[in-house]
C-alpha positions as CSV (number, residue, x, y, z in Angstrom):
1,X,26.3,0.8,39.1
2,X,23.6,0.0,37.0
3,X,22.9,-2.3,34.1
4,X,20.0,-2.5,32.1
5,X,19.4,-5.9,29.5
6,X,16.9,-5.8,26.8
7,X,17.5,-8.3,24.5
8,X,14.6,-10.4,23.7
9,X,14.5,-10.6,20.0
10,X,16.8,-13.0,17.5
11,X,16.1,-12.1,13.8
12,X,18.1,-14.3,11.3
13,X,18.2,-15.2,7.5
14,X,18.2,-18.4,5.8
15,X,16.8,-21.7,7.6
16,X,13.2,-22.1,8.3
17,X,12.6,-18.9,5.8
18,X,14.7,-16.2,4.5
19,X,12.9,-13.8,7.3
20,X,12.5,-15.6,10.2
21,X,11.9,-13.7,14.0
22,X,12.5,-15.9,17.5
23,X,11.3,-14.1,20.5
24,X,12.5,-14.9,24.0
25,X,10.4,-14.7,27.4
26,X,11.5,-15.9,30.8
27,X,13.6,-14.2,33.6
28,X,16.7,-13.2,33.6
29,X,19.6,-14.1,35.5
30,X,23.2,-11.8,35.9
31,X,26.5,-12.4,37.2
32,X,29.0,-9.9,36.9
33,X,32.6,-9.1,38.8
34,X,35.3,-6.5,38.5
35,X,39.2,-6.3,38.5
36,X,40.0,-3.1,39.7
37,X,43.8,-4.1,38.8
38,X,43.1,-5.1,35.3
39,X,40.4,-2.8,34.8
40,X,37.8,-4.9,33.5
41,X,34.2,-5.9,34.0
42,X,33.0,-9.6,33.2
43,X,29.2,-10.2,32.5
44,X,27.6,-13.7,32.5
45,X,23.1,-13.5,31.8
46,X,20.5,-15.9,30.4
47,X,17.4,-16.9,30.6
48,X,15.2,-18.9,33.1
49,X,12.0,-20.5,31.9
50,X,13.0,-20.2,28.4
51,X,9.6,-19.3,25.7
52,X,10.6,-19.2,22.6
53,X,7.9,-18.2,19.8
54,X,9.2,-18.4,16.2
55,X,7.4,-16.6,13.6
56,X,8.0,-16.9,9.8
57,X,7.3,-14.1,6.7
58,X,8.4,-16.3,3.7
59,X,10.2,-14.9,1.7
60,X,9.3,-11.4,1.6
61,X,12.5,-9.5,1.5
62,X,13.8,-7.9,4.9
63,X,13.8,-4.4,3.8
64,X,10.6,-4.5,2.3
65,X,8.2,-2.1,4.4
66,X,5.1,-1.8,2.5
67,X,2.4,-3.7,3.8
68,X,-0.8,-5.8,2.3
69,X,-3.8,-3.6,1.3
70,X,-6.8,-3.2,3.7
71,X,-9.8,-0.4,4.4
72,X,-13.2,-0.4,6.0
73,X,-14.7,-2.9,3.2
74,X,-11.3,-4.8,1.9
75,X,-10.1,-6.8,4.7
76,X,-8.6,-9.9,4.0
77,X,-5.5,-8.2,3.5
78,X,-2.4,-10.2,1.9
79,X,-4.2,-11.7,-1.3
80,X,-4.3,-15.2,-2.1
81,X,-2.5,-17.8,-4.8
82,X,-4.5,-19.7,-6.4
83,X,-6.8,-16.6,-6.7
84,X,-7.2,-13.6,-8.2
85,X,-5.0,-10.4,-7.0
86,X,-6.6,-7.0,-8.1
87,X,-4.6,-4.8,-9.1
88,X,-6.1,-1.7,-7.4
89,X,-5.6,-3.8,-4.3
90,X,-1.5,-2.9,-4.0
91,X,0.0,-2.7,-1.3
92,X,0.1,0.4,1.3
93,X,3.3,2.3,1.7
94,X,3.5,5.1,-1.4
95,X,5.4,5.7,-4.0
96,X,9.0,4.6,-4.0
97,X,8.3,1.6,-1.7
98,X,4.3,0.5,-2.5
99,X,4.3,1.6,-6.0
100,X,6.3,3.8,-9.0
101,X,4.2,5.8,-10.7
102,X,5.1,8.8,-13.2
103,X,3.5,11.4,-11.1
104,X,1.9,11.9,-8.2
105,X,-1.8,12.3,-9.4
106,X,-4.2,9.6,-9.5
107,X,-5.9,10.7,-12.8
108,X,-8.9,8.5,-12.5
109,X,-10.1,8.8,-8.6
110,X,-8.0,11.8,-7.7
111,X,-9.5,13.9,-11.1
112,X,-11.5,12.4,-13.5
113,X,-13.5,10.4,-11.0
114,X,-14.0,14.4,-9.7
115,X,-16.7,15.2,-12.2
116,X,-20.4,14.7,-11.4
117,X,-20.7,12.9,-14.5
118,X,-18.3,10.3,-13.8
119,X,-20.1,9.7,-9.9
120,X,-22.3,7.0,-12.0
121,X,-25.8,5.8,-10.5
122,X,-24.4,2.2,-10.3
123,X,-21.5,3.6,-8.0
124,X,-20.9,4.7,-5.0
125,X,-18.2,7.0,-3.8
126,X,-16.0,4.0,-2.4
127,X,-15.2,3.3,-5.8
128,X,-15.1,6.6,-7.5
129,X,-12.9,8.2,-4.8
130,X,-10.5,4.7,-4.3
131,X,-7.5,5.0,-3.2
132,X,-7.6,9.1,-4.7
133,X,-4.3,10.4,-2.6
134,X,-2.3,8.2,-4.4
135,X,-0.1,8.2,-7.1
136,X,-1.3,5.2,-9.0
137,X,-3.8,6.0,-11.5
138,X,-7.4,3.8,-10.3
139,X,-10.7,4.1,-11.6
140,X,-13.7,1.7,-12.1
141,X,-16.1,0.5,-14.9
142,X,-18.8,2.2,-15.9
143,X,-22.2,1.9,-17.8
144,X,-21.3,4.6,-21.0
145,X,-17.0,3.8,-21.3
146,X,-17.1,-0.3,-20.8
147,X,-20.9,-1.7,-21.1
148,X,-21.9,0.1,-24.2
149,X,-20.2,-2.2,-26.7
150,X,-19.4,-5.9,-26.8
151,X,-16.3,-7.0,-24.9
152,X,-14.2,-9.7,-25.8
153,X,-14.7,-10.8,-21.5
154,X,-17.1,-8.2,-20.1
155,X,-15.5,-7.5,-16.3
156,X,-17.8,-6.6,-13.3
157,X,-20.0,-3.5,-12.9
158,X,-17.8,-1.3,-11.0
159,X,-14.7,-3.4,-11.5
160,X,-11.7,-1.3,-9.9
161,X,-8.4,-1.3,-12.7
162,X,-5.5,0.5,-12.9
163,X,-4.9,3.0,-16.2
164,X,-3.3,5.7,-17.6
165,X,0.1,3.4,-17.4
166,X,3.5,4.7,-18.6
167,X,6.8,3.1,-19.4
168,X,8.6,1.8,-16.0
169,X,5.7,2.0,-13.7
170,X,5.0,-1.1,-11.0
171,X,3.2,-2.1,-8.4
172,X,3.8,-4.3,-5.1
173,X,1.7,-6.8,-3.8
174,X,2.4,-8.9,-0.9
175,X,0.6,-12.3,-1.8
176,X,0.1,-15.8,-0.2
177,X,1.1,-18.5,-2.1
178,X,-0.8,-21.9,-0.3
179,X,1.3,-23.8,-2.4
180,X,4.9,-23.5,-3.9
181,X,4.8,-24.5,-8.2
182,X,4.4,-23.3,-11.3
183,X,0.7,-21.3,-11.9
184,X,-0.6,-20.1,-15.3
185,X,-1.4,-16.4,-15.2
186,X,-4.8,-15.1,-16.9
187,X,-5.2,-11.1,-17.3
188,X,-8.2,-9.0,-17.7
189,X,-7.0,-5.9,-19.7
190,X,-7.8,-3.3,-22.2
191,X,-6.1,-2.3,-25.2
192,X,-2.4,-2.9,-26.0
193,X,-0.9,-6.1,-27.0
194,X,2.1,-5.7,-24.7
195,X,4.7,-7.4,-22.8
196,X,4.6,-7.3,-18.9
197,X,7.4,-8.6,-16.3
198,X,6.5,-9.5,-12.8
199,X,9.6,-10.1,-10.1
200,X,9.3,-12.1,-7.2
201,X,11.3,-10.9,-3.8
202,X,13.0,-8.4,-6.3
203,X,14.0,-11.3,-8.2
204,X,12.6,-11.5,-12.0
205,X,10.0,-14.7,-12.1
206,X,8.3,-14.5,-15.6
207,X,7.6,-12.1,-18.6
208,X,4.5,-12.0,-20.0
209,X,3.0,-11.6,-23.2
210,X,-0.9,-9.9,-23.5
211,X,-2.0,-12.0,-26.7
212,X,-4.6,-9.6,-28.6
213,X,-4.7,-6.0,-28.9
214,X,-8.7,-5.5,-28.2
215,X,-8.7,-1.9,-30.0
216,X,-9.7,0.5,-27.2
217,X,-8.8,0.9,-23.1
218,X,-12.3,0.2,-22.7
219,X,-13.0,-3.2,-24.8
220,X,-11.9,-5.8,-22.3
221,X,-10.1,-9.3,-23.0
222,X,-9.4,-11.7,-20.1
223,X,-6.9,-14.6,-21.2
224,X,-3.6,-16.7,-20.6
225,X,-0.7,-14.3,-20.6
226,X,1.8,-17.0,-19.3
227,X,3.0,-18.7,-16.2
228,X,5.3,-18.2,-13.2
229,X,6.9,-19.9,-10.6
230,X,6.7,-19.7,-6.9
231,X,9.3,-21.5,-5.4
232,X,8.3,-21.6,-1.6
233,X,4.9,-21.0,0.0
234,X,3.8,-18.8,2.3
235,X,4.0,-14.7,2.0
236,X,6.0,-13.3,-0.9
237,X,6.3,-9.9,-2.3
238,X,5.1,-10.0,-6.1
239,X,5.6,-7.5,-8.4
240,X,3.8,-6.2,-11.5
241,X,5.6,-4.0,-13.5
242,X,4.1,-2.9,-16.7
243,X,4.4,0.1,-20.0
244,X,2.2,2.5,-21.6
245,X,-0.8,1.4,-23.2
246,X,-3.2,-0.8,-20.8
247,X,-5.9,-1.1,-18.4
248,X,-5.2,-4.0,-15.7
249,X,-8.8,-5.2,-13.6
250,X,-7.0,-8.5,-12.3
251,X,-4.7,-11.4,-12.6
252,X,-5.9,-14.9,-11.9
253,X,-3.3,-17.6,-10.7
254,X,-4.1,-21.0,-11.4
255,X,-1.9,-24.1,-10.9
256,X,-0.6,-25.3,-14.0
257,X,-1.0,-29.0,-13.4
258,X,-4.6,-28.5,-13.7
259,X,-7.0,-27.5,-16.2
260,X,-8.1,-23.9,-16.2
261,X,-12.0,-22.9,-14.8
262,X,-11.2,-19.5,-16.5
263,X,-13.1,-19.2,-20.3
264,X,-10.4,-18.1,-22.1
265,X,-12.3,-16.6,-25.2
266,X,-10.2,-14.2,-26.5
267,X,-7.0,-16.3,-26.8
């Protein structure tokens, strides 16, 4: 006879998080006897020298599998609240799990960023050719679409935003919240004055509303949109789901018992 044990890992629900993993090292020990009469085999094991190592993921759901942005010159990974999560920066893990977008083409770095004169002299392939494969539409600002008129917030030179957005699309983003509360949200956008939703763990957390239509995807406008609550801290999975009609740079996340550091202008 022989009887092989692997059972070192314990996940469970609930209690210190809603996802929390004990692992177990030691030695084992075994007992076992038969009754060839009744037909039966008792086992007894467990562990000697007992090291137990508990490791917690918030409140990200179980199921979830997408996992916090990185490449060669983003590395922090999961972004931070209080902070400012970009939304080019979601997660890895493709469409259906990462992302929903309408189609599979990423029509700013996976065509129109294809063009020679859209590779512009302040850029550098990194962020004409971001994140091209996939399906969310990404491109970046540039000198003759964003800087050639007065903005109501003027973003960065080469500021990475999502476009091209339809009805139902949405993106993940696995965040870390330092600190459970209520935070004010800012956006810097483009164009429509619309309404977004973001979720939190697949539950809905706050609905937003963009305040002033700035008249073109290009003109920019960063300002309050509204506020949401995180009810634990640590990592959760935040989602931004959004409609036709917008660019998205960035959302800020400030606490809400304090006063903002953001100019908000174009309230």
């Amino acid at each position: 006879m022989h009887l092989t044990i692997n059972a070192r890992r314990l996940e469970t629900t609930g209690g210190m998080s809603s996802a929390t993993r004990c692992e177990f090292e030691g030695a084992w020990w075994l007992r076992w006897g038969a009754d060839e009469r009744k037909g039966t085999l008792t086992i007894a094991c467990g562990l000697i020298g007992i090291a137990l190592s508990v490791s917690s993921r918030a409140a990200v759901p179980l199921d979830y599998t997408g996992k916090p942005f990185r490449d060669s010159v983003y590395t922090a990974g999961a972004q931070v609240i209080p902070g400012k999560v970009e939304c080019a920066y979601y997660d890895m893990g493709g469409e259906g799990v990462a992302y929903h977008d309408t189609d599979p083409i990423n029509h700013g770095s996976g065509e129109l960023n294809l063009r020679p004169e859209h590779h512009r002299p302040h850029a550098t392939a990194y962020c004409w050719s971001f994140r091209a494969d996939e399906g969310v539409d990404v491109s970046y600002t540039k000198d003759f679409a964003d800087f050639n008129h007065t903005n109501f917030v003027a973003p960065g030179t080469n500021q990475l935003y999502i476009g091209w957005t339809a009805d139902g699309e949405w993106c993940n983003y696995t965040v870390n919240v330092k600190k459970a509360g209520t935070y004010r949200i800012l956006a810097l956008y483009g164009n429509a004055a619309n309404t977004i939703k973001f979720s939190v763990n697949h539950q809905p957390a706050s609905e937003c509303k963009v305040p002033i239509a700035t008249g073109s995807m290009h003109i920019w406008n960063k300002a309050e949109i509204g506020t949401i609550i995180f009810p634990t801290a640590g990592l959760q999975l935040l989602t931004f789901h959004y409609n036709k009609g917008n660019n998205f740079a960035y959302f800020q996340f400030e606490p809400a018992d304090k006063p903002s550091a953001s100019p908000r202008p174009g309230l």
